[in-house]
N, CA, C and O atoms as a MOPAC input file, in Angstrom:
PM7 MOZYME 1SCF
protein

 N    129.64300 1    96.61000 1    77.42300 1
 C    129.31600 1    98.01400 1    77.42400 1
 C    127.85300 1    98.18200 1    77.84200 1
 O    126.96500 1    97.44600 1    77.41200 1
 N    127.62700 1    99.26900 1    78.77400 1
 C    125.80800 1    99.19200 1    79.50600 1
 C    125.43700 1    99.98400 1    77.94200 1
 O    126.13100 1   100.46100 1    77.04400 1
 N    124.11400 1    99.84100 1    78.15600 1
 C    123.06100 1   100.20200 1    76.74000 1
 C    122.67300 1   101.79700 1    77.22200 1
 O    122.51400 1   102.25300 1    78.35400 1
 N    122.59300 1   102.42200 1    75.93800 1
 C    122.46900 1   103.67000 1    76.36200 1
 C    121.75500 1   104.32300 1    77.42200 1
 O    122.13000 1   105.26800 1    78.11500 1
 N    120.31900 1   103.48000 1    77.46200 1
 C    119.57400 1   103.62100 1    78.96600 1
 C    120.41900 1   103.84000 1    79.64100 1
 O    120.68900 1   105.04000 1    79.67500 1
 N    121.35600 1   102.87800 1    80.58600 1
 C    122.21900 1   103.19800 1    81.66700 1
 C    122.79600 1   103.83000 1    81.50800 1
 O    122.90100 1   104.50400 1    82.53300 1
 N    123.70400 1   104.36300 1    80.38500 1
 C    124.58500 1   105.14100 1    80.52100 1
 C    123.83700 1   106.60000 1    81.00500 1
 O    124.24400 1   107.57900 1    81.63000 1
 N    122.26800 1   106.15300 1    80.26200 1
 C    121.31300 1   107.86600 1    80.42800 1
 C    121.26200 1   108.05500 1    81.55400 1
 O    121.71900 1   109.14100 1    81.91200 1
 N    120.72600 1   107.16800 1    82.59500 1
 C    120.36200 1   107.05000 1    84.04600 1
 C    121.36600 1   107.06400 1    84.94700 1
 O    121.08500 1   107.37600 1    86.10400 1
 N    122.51100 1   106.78300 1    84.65300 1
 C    123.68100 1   107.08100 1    85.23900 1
 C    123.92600 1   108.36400 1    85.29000 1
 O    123.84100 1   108.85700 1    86.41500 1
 N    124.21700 1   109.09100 1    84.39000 1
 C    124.30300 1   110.44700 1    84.14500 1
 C    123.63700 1   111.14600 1    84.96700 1
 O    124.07100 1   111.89500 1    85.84200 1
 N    121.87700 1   110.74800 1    84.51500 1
 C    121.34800 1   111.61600 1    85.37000 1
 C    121.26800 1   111.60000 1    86.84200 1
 O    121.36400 1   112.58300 1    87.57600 1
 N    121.08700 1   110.39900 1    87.18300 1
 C    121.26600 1   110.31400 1    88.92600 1
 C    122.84900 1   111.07500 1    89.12700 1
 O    122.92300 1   111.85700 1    90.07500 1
 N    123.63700 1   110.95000 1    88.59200 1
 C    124.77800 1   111.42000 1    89.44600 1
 C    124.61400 1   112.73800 1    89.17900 1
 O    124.42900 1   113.35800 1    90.22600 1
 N    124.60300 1   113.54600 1    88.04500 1
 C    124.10900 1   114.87900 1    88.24900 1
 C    123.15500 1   115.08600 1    89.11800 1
 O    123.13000 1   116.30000 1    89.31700 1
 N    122.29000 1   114.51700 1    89.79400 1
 C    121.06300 1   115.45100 1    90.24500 1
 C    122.21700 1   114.64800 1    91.84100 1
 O    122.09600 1   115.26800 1    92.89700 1
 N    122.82100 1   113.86900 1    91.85100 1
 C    123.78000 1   113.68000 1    93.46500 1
 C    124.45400 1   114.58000 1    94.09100 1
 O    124.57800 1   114.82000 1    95.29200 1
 N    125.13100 1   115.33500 1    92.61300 1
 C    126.30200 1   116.07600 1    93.05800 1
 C    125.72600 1   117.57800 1    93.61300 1
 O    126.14100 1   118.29300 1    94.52500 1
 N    124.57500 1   117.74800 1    92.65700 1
 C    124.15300 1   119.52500 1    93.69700 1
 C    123.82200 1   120.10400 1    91.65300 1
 O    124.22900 1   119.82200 1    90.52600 1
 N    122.65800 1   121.19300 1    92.47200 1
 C    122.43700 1   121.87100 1    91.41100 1
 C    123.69300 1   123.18200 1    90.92800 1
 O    123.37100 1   124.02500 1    90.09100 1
 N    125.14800 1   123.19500 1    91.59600 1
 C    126.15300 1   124.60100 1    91.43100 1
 C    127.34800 1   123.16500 1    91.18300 1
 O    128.35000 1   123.12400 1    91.89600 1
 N    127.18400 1   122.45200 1    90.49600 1
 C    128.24000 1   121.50700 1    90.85200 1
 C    128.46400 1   120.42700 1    88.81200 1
 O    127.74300 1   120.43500 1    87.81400 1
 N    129.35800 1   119.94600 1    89.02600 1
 C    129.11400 1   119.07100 1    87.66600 1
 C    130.04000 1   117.83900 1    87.70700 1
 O    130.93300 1   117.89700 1    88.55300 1
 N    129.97200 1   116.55400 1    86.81500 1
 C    130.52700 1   115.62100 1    87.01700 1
 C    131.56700 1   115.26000 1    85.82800 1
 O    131.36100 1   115.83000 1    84.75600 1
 N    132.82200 1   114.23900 1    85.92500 1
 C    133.22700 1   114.24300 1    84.81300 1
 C    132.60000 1   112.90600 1    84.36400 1
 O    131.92000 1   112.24100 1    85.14600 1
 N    132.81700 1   112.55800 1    83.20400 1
 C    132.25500 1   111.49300 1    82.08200 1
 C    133.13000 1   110.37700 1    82.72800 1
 O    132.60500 1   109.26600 1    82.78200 1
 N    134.29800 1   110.50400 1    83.18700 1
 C    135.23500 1   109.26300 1    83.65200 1
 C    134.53000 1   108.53300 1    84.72100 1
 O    134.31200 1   107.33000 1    84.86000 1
 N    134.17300 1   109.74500 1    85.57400 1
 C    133.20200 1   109.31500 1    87.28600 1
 C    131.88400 1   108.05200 1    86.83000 1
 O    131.52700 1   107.01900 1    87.39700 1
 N    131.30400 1   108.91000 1    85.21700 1
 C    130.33400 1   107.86200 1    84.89300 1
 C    130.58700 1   106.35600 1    84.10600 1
 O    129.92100 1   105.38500 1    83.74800 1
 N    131.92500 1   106.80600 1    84.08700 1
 C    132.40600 1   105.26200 1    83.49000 1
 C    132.76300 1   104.40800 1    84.06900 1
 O    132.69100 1   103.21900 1    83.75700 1
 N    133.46700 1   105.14400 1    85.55200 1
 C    134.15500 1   104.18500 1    86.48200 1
 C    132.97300 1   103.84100 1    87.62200 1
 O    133.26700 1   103.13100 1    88.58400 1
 N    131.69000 1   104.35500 1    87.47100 1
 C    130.97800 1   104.20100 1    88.30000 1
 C    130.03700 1   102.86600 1    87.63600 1
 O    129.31200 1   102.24700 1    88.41600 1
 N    130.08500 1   102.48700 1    86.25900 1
 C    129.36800 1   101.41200 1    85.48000 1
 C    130.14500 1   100.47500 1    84.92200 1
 O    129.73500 1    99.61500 1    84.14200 1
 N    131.93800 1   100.68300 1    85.51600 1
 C    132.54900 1    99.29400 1    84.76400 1
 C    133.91100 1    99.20400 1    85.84200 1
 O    134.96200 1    98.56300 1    85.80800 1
 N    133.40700 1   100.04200 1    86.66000 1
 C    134.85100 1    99.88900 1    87.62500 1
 C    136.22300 1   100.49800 1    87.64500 1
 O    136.60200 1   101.33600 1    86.82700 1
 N    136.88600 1   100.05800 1    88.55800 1
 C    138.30800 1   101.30200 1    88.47600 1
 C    139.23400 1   100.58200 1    87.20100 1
 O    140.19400 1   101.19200 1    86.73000 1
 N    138.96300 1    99.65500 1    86.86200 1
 C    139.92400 1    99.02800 1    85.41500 1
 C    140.01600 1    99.95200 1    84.24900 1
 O    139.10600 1   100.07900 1    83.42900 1
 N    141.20300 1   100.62300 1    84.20400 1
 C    141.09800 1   101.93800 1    82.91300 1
 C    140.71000 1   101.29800 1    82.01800 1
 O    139.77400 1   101.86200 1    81.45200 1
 N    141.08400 1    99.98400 1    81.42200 1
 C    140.94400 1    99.44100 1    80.01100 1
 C    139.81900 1    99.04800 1    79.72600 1
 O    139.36500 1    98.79700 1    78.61000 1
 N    139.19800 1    98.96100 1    80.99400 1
 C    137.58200 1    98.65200 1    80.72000 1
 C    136.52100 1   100.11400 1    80.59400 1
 O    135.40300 1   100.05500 1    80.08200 1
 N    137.06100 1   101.25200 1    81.10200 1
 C    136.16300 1   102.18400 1    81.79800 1
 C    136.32500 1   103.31100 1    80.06300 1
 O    135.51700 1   104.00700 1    79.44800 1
 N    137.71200 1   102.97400 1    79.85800 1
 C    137.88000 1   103.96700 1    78.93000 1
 C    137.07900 1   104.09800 1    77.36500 1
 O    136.96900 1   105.04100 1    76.58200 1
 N    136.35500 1   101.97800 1    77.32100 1
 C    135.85000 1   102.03200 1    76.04600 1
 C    134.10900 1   103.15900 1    76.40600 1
 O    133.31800 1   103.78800 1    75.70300 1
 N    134.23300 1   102.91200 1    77.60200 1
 C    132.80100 1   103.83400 1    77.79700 1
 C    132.93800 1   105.25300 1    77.46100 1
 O    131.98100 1   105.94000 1    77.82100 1
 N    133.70300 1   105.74200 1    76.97800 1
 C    133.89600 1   107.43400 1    77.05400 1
 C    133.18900 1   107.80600 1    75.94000 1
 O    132.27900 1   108.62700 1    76.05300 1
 N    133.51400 1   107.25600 1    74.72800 1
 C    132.84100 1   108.17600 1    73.48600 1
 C    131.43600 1   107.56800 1    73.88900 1
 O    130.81700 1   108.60000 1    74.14800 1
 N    130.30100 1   106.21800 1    74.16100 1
 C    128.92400 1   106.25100 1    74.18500 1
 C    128.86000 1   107.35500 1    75.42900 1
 O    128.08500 1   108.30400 1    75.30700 1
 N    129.73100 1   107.22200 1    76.70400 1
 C    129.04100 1   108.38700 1    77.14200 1
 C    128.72300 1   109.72700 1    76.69600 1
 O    127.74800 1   110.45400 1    76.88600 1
 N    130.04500 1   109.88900 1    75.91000 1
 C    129.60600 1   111.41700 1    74.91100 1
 C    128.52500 1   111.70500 1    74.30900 1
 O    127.83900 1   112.72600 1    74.35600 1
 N    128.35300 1   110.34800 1    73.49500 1
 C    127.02800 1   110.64300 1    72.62900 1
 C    125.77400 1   110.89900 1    73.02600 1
 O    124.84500 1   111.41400 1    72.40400 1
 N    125.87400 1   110.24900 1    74.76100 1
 C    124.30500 1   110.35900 1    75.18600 1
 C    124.43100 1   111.52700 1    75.78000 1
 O    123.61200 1   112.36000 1    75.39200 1
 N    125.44100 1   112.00300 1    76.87800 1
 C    125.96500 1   113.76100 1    77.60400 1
 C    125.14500 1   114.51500 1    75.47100 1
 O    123.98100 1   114.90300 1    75.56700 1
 N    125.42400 1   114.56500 1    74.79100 1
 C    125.49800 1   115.50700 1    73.73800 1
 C    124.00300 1   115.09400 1    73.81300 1
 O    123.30500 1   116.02700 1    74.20800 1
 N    123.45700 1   114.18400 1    73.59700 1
 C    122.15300 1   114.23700 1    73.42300 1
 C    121.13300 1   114.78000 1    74.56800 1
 O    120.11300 1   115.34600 1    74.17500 1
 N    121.29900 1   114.67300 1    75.61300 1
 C    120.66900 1   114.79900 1    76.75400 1
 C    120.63000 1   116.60700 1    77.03300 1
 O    119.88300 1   117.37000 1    77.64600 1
 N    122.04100 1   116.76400 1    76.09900 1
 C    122.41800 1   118.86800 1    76.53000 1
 C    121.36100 1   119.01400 1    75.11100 1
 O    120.28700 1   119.60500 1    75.21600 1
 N    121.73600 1   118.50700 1    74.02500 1
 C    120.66800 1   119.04700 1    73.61500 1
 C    118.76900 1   118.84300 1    73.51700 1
 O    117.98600 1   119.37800 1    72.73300 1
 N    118.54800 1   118.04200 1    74.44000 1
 C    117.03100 1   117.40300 1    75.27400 1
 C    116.75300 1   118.92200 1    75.77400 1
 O    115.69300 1   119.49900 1    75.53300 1
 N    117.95300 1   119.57600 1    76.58500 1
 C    117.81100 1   120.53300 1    77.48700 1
 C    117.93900 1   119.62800 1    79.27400 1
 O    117.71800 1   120.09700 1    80.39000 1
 N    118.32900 1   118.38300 1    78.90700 1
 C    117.99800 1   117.67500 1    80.48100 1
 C    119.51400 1   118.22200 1    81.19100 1
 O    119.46600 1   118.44200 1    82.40100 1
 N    120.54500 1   118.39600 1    80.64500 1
 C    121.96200 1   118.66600 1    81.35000 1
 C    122.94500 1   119.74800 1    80.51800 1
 O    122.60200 1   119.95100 1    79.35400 1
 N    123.94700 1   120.34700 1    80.92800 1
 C    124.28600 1   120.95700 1    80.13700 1
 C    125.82400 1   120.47800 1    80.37600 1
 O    126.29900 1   119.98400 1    81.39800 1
 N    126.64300 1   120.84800 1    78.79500 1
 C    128.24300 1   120.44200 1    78.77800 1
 C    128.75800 1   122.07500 1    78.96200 1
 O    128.35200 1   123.15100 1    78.52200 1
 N    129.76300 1   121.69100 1    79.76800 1
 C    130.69100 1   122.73900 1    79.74400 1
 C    132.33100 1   122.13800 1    79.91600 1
 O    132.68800 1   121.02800 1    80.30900 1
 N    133.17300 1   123.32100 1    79.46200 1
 C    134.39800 1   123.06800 1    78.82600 1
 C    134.87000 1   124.45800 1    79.08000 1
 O    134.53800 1   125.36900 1    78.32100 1
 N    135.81600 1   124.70500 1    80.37000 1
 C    136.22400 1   125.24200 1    80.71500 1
 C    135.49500 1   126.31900 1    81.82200 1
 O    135.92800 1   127.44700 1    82.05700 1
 N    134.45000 1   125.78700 1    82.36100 1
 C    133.50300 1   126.49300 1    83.10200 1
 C    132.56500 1   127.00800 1    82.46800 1
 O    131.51000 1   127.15800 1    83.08500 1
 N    132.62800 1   127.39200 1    81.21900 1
 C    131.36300 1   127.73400 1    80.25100 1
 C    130.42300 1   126.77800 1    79.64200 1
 O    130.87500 1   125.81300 1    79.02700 1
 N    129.40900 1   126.92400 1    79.73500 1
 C    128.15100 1   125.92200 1    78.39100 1
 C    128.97300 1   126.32300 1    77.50300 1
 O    129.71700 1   127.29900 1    77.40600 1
 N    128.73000 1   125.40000 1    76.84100 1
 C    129.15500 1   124.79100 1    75.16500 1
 C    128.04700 1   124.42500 1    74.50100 1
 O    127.00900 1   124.07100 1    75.06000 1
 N    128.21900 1   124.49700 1    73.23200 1
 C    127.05400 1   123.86900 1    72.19000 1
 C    127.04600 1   122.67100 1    71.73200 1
 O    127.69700 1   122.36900 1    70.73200 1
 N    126.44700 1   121.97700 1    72.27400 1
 C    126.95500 1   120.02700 1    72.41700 1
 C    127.01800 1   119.72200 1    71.24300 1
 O    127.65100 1   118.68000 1    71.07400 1
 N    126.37400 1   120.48800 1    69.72900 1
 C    126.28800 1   119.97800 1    68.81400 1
 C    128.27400 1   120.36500 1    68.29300 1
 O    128.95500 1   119.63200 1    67.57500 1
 N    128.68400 1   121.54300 1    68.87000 1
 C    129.90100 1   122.03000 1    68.44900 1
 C    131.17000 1   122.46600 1    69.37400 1
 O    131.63700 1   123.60500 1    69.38800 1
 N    131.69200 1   121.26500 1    70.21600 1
 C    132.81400 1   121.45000 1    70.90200 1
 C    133.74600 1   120.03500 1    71.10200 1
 O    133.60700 1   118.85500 1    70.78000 1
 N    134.74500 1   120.81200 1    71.79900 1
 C    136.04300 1   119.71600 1    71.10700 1
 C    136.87300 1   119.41600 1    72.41300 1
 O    137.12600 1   120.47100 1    72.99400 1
 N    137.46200 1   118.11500 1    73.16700 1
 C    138.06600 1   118.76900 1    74.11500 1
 C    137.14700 1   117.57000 1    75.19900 1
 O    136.21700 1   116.78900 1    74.99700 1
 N    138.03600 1   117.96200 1    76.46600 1
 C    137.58600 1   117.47200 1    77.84400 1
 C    136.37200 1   118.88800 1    78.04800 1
 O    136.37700 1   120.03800 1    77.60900 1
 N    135.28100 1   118.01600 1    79.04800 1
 C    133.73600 1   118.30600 1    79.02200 1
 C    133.43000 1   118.19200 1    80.22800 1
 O    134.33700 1   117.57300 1    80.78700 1
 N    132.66400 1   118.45000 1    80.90000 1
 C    132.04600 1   118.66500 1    82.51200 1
 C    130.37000 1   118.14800 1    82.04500 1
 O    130.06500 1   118.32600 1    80.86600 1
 N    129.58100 1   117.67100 1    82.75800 1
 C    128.39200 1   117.38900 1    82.33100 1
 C    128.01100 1   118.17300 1    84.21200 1
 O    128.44900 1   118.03200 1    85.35300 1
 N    126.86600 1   119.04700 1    83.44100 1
 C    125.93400 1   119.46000 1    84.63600 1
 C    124.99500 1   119.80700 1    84.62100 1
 O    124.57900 1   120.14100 1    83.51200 1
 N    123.87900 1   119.98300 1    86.03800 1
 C    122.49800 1   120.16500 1    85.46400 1
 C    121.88100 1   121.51600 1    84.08800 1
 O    122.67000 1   122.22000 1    83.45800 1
 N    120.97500 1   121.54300 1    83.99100 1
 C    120.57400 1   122.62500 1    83.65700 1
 C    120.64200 1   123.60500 1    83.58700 1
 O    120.09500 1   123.73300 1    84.68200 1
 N    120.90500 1   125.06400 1    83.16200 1
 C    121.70900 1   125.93400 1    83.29100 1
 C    120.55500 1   126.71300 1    84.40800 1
 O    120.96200 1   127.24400 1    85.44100 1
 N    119.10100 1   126.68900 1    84.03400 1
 C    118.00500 1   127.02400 1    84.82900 1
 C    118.15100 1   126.53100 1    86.20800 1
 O    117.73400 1   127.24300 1    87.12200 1
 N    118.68800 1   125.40700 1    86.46000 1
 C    118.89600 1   124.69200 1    87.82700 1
 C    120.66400 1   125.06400 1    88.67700 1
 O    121.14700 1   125.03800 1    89.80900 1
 N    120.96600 1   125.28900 1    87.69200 1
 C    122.34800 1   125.57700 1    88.26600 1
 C    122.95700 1   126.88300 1    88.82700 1
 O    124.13000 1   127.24300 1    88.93000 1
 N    121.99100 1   127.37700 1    89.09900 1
 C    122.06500 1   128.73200 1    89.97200 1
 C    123.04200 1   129.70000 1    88.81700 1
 O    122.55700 1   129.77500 1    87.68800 1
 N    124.23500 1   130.35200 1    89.03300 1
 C    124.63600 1   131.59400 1    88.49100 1
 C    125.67400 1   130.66700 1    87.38400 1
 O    126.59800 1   131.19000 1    86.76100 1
 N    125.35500 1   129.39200 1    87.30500 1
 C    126.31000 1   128.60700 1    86.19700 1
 C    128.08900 1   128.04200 1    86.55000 1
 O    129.01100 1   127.71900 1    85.80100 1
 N    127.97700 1   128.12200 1    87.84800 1
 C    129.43600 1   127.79700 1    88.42000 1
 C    129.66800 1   125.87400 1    87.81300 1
 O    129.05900 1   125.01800 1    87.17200 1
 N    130.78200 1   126.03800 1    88.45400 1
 C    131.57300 1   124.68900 1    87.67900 1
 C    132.36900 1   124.11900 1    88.84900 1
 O    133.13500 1   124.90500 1    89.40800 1
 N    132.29800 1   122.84700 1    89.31000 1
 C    132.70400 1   122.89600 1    90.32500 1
 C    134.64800 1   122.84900 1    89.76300 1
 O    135.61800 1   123.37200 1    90.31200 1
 N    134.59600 1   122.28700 1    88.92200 1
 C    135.86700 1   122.47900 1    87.95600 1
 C    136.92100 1   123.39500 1    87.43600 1
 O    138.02300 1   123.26900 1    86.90300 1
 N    135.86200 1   124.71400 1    87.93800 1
 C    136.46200 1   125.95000 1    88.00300 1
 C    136.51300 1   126.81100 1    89.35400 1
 O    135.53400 1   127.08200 1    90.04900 1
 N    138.07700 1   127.25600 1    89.63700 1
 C    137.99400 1   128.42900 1    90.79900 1
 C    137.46600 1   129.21900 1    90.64900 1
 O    137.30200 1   129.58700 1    89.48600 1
 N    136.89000 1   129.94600 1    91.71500 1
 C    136.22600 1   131.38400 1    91.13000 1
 C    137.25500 1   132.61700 1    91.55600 1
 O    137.93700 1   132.82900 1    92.55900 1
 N    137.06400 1   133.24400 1    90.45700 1
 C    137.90400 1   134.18300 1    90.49200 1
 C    138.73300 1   135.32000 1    91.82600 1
 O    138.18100 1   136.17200 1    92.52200 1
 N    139.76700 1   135.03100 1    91.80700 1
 C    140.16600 1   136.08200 1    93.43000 1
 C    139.93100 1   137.57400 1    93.60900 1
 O    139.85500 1   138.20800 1    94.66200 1
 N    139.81000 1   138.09200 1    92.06500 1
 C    139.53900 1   139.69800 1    92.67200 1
 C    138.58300 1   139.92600 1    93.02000 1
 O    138.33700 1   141.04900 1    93.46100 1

């Protein structure tokens, strides 16, 4: 398992890769530090959580869950990690369509 450093630096380089209107999932950062092997990639999910929760509440990235910020200290569920809400222009998700009307 990489040490939380990497998992931090991972995170953040791929957020600041993908675009400031854009966000990544936690899997992308697992399979990007242990490879396409599910059985290997999947023990990375909860340390990645813990550092995504720590980092949203740093203010360095923000979680969202269902296209909305969430309160990293209080949500439940599949998660989007993306920049800053200050950096992320009007808060889009790349995870979410935008609306047709």
């Amino acid at each position: 398992m990489p040490p939380a450093e990497r998992l931090e630096a991972e995170i953040l380089a791929m957020v600041a890769a993908r675009g400031a209107d854009k966000t990544i999932c936690p899997s992308e950062v697992a399979r990007a530090l242990l490879g396409a092997d599910e059985t290997r990639w999947r023990l990375a999910m909860k340390p990645i959580r813990r550092v995504a929760v720590r980092l949203a509440q740093e203010g360095r990235v923000v979680l969202r869950r269902k296209g909305r910020i969430v309160d990293p200290a209080d949500f439940k569920g599949i998660y989007r990690i993306g920049p800053p809400a200050d950096e992320a222009g009007a808060g889009k998700s790349a995870s979410v369509r935008p609306d047709s009307r």
